[in-house]
DOTI-894901 format. One record per residue (C-alpha): residue in three letters; y, x, z. Coordinates in steps of 0.5 Angstrom, whole numbers, padded with zeros to 4 digits, always signed. Each point is the difference from the previous one (the first is absolute). Layout:
// residues N
ALAYXZ;...
This chain:
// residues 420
UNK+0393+0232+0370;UNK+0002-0007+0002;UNK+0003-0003+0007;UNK-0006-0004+0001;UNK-0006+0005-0004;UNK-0007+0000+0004;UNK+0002+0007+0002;UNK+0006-0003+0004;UNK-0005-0004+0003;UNK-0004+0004+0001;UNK+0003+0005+0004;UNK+0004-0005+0004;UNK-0008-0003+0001;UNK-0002+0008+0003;UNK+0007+0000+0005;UNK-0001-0007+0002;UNK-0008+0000+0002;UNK-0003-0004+0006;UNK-0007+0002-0001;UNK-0003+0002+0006;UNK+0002+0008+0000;UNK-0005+0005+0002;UNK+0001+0006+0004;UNK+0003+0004-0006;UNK+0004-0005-0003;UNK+0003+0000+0007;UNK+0001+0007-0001;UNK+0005-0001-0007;UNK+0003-0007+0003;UNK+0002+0005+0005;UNK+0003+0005-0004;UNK+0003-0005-0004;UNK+0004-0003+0006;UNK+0002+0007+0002;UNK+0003+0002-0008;UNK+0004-0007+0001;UNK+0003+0001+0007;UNK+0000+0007-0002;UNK+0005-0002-0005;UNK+0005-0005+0003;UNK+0001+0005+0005;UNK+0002+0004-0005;UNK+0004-0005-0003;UNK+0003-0002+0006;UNK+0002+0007+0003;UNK+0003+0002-0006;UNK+0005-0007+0000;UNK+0002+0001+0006;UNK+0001+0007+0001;UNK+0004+0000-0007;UNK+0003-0006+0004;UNK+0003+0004+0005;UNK+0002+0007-0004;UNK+0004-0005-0003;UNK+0003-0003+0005;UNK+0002+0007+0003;UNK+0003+0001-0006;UNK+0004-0006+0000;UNK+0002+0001+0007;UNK+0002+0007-0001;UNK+0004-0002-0006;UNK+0003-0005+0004;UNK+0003+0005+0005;UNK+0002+0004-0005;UNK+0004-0004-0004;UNK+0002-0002+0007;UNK+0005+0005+0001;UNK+0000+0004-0009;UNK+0002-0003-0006;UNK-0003-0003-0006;UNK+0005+0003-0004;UNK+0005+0006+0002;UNK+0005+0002-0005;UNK+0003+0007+0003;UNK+0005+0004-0002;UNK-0003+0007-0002;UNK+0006+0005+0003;UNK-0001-0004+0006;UNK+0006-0006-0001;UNK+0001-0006-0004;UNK+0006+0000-0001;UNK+0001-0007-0004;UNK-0005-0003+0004;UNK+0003-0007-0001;UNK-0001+0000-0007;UNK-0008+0003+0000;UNK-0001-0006+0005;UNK+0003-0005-0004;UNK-0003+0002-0006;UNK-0008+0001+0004;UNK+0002-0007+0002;UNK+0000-0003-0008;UNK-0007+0002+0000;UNK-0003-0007+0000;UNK-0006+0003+0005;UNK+0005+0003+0005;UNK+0001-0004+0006;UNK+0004+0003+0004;UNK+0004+0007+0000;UNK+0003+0004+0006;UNK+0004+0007+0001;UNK-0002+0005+0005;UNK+0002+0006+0001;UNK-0006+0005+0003;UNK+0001+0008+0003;UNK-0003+0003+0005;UNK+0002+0002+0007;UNK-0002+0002+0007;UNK+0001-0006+0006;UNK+0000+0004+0007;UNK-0001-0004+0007;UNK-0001+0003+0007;UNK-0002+0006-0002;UNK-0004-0003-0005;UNK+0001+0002-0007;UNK-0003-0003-0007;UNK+0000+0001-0007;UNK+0002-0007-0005;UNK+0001-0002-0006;UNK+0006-0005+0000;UNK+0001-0007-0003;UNK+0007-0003-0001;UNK-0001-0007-0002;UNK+0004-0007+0000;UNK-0004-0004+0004;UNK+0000-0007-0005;UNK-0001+0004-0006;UNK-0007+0004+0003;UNK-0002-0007+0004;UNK-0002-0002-0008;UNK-0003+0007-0003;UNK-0004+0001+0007;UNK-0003-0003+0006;UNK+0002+0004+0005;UNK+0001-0007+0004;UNK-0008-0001+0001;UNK+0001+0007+0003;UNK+0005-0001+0005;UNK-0003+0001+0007;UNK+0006+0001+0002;UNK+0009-0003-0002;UNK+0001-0002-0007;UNK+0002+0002-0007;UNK+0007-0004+0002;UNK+0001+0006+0006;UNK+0003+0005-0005;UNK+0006-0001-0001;UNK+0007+0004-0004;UNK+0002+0005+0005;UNK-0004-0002+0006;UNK-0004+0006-0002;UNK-0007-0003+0003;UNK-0007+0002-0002;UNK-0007-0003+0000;UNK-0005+0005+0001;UNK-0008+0000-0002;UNK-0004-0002+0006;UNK-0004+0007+0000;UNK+0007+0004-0002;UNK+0003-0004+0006;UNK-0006+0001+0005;UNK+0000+0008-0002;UNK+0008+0000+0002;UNK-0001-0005+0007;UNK+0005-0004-0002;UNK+0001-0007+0000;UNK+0004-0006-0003;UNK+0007+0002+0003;UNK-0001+0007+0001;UNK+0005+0004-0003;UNK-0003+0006-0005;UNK+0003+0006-0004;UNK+0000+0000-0007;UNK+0001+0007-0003;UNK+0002+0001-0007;UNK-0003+0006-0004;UNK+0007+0000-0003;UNK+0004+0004+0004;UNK+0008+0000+0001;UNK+0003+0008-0002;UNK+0005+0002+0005;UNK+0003+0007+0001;UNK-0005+0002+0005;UNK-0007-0004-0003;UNK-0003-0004-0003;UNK-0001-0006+0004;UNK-0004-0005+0000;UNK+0002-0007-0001;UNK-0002-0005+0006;UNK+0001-0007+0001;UNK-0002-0004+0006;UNK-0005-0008-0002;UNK-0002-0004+0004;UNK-0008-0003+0000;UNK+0002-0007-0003;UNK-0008-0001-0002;UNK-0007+0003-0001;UNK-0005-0002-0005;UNK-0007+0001-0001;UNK-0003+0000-0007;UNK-0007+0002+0001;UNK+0001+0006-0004;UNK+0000+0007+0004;UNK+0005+0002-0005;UNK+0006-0004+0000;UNK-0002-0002+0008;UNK+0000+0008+0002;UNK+0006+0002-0005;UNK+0006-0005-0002;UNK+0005-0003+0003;UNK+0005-0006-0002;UNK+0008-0001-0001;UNK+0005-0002-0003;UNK+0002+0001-0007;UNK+0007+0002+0002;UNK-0002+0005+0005;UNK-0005+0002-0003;UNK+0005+0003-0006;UNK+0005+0002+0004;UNK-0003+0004+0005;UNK-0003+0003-0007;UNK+0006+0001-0003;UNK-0003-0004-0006;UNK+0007-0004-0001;UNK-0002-0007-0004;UNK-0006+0005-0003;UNK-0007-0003+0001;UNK-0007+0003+0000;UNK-0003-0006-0004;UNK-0001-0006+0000;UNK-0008-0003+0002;UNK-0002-0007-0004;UNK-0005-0005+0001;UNK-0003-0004-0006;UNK-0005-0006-0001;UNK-0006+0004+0000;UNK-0002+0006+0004;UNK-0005+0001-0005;UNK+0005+0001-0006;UNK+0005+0004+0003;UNK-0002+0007-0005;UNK+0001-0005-0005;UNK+0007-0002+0002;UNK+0002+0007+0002;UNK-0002+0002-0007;UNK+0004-0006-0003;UNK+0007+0001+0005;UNK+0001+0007-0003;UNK+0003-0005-0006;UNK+0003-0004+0004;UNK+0004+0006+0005;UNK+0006+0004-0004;UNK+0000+0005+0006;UNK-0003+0007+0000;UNK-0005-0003+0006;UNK-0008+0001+0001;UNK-0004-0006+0000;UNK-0007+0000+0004;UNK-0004-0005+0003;UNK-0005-0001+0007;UNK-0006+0002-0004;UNK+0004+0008-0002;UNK+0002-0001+0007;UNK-0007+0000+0003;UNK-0004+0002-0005;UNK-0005+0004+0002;UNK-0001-0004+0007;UNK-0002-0007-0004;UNK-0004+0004-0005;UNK-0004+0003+0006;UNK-0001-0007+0003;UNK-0003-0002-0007;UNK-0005+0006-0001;UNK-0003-0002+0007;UNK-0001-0006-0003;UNK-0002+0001-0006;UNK-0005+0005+0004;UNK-0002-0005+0006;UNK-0002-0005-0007;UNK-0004+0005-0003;UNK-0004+0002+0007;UNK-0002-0007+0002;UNK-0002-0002-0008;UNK-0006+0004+0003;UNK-0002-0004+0004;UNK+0000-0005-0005;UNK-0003+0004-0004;UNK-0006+0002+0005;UNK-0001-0008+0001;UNK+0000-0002-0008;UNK-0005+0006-0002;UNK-0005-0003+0006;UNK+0000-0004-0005;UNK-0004+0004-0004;UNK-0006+0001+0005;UNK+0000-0007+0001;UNK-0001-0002-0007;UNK-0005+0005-0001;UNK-0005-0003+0005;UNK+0002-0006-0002;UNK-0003+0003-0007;UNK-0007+0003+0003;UNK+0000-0007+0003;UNK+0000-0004-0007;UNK-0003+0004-0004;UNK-0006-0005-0001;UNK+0007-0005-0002;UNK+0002+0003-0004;UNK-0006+0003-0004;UNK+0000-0009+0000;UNK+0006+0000-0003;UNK-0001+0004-0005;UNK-0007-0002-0003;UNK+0004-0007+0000;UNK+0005+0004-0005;UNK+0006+0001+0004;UNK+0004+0007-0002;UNK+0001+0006+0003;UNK+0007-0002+0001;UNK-0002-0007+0004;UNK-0004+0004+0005;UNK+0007+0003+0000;UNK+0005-0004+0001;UNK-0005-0004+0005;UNK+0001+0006+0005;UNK+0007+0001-0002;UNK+0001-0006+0002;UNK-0003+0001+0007;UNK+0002+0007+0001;UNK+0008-0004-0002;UNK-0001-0006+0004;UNK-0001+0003+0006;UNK+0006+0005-0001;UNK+0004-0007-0001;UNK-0002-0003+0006;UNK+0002+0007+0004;UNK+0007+0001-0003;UNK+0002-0008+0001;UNK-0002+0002+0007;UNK+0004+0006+0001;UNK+0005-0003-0004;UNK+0001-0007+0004;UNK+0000+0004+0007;UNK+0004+0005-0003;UNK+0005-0003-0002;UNK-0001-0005+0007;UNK+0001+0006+0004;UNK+0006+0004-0003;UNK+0004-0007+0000;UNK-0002-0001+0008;UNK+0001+0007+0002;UNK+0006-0002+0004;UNK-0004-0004+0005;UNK-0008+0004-0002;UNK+0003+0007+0003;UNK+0005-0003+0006;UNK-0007-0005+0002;UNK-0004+0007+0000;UNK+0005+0004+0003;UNK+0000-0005+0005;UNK-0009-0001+0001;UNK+0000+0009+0000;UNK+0006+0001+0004;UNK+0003+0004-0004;UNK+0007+0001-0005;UNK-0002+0003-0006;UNK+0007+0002-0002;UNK+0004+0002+0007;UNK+0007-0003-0001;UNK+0002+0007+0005;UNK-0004+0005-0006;UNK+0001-0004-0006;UNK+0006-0003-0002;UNK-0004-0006-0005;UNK-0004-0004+0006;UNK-0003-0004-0004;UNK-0005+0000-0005;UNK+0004-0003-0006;UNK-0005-0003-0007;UNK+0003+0000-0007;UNK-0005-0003-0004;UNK+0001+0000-0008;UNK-0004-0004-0004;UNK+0000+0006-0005;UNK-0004+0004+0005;UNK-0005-0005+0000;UNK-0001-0001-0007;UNK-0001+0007-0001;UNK-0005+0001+0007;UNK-0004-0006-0003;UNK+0000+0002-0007;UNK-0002+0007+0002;UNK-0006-0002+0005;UNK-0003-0006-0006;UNK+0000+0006-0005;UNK-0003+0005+0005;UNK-0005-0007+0001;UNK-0002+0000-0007;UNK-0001+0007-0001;UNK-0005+0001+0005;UNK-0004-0006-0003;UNK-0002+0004-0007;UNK-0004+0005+0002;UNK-0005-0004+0004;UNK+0000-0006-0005;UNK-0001+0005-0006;UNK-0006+0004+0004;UNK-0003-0009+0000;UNK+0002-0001-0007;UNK-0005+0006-0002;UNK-0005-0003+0005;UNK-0007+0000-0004;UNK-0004-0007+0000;UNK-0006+0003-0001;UNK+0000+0005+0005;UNK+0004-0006+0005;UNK-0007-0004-0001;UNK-0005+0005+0000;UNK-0002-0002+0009;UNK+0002-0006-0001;
């Protein structure tokens, strides 16, 4: 069928008619606006939500990899013991950034009664700056503040607040390591004073780790030079399974290479199946709009027939009388998706200020800053979301249009034109 065939023609004649309707041709506009609106809502609904899974999921893998690694080359006994040369040698990797040592054990922080369990992170302040993003998280102090022997630590805001403690006060650190004597074992305890708290916005790392320095960290651990491993960042997050799996060439020690995605695997692909599941959900909705095609096209057919009984005694085929109600069927699918599209992408483009105007207009916070730690309603939008939403929806418009524009194509003409 050619672009400019009489059967194109045609079937934009019929979409586009101004004759003066009668009640039932009023009736089948009608369920054609419906079919049309139908669509760009569904269309629009599923750009936006889609939209904005996507752009919780980039916020939560921000805050993560706030405080985590891209990379993280640890030692399997427990101690990197030639720390430096597995850190140049990840340094070579053309894709690595940046390399920092830390150590990492766990301990018991007491205050004033209050006892809480932690995981602590030994770090030299510069070096952790550039493979983390503790600095945005600050709410209180500095990275800078961990010095050599002062013995200072920077609590997580939940871990803090569980303590009662502020910047300043002075909490007690305990090892699991203990000291053996003649009379005991005995703990290993050391005073730090709060130089800082951070808040991450992930419940993990804010209600259970805690900062210091490096030094300290190894000498209150009794580690030596020994390090727990050494976290990497590369050039891009997305690629950082790859360049783990590429580092062990890299690497002559006996160390363990994972990435952010080992890390929080079952996080991310629990995020991902929700979203898979919200675009299979809200595809029905789509679907529900494109086949009330179907009952459009179908009373359209019942009203034509003496057309196109016309038609056919004039010689056009019954693939023409197809493709002149496909053509319809198609068209007012179009012109719902483009609809759907153009709001769509409008709306998740503008939902910082769409969401915070209606807020204002209901007087209402969706996400309450004291429940929720993301406020703000992020968006994401990705053009390959949209693609695939636009595809998905025209092929669901195409599919209902065969089976009404095959029953006209089987229309009789004699039996057409016998009342008329």
């Amino acid at each position: 069928m050619f672009p400019f065939s009489y059967e194109l023609f045609i079937g934009l004649r019929y979409t586009r008619a101004k004759k003066r309707l009668t009640g039932r041709n009023h009736f089948i506009s009608f369920i054609s606006l419906i079919s049309m609106l139908g669509i760009a809502l569904g269309v629009a609904a599923l750009i936006v939500v889609l939209s904005v899974m996507n752009g919780f999921q980039k916020e939560l893998r921000t805050r993560i990899l706030g405080v985590a690694s891209h990379v993280q080359i640890s030692a399997t006994n427990g101690e990197l013991a030639n720390w430096p040369a597995a850190l140049q040698a990840a340094q070579r990797h053309p894709r690595v950034e940046a390399a920092a040592p830390y150590v990492q054990a766990q301990s018991m922080l007491s205050f004033d009664g209050q006892v809480r369990g932690s995981i602590i992170r030994g770090v030299l302040p510069d070096a952790e700056d550039k493979v983390a993003d503790f600095a945005r998280h600050m709410k209180a102090g500095r990275l800078d503040d961990l010095k050599e022997g002062g013995f200072g630590i920077i609590l997580g805001a939940e871990l803090a607040r569980a303590l009662q403690v502020y910047a300043g006060d002075k909490v007690a650190l305990i090892a699991p390591q203990g000291l053996v004597t003649p009379a005991a074992v005995l703990p290993r305890m050391k005073q730090f004073t709060v130089v800082g708290i951070f808040e991450a916005g992930m419940y993990e790392y804010d209600s259970g780790l805690a900062l210091i320095h490096m030094a300290d960290a190894q000498r209150l651990y009794r580690m030596g030079d020994s390090v727990s491993g050494v976290r990497l960042k590369v050039d891009d997050l997305f690629a950082a399974p790859r360049i783990a799996h590429e580092l062990l060439r890299y690497i002559d020690t006996d160390a363990y290479v994972s990435d952010w995605t080992r890390n929080h695997a079952n996080f991310f692909r629990a995020v991902q199946i929700e979203k898979n599941m919200m675009f299979l959900i809200l595809l029905l909705i789509v679907a529900v709009a494109a086949f009330n095609i179907v009952s459009t096209l179908v009373m359209m057919i019942q009203d034509k027939q003496p057309d196109i009984a016309i038609l056919r005694t004039l010689g056009a085929s019954p693939k023409s009388i197809m493709a002149i109600f496909i053509v319809q069927g198609t068209l007012i699918g179009v012109i719902g998706l483009t609809a759907g599209v153009a709001g769509g992408v409008a709306l998740a483009l503008n939902v910082d200020v769409v969401v915070p105007a209606l807020e204002r207009l209901i007087g209402m916070q969706f996400l309450a800053k004291d429940v929720y730690y993301i406020s703000d309603l992020p968006s994401d939008l990705h053009w390959n979301d949209v693609g695939v939403i636009a595809s998905v929806s025209f092929t669901l418009t195409l599919l209902a249009t065969l089976y009404p524009s095959w029953r006209a194509s089987r229309v009789n003409p004699a039996e057409a034109l016998r009342y008329e």
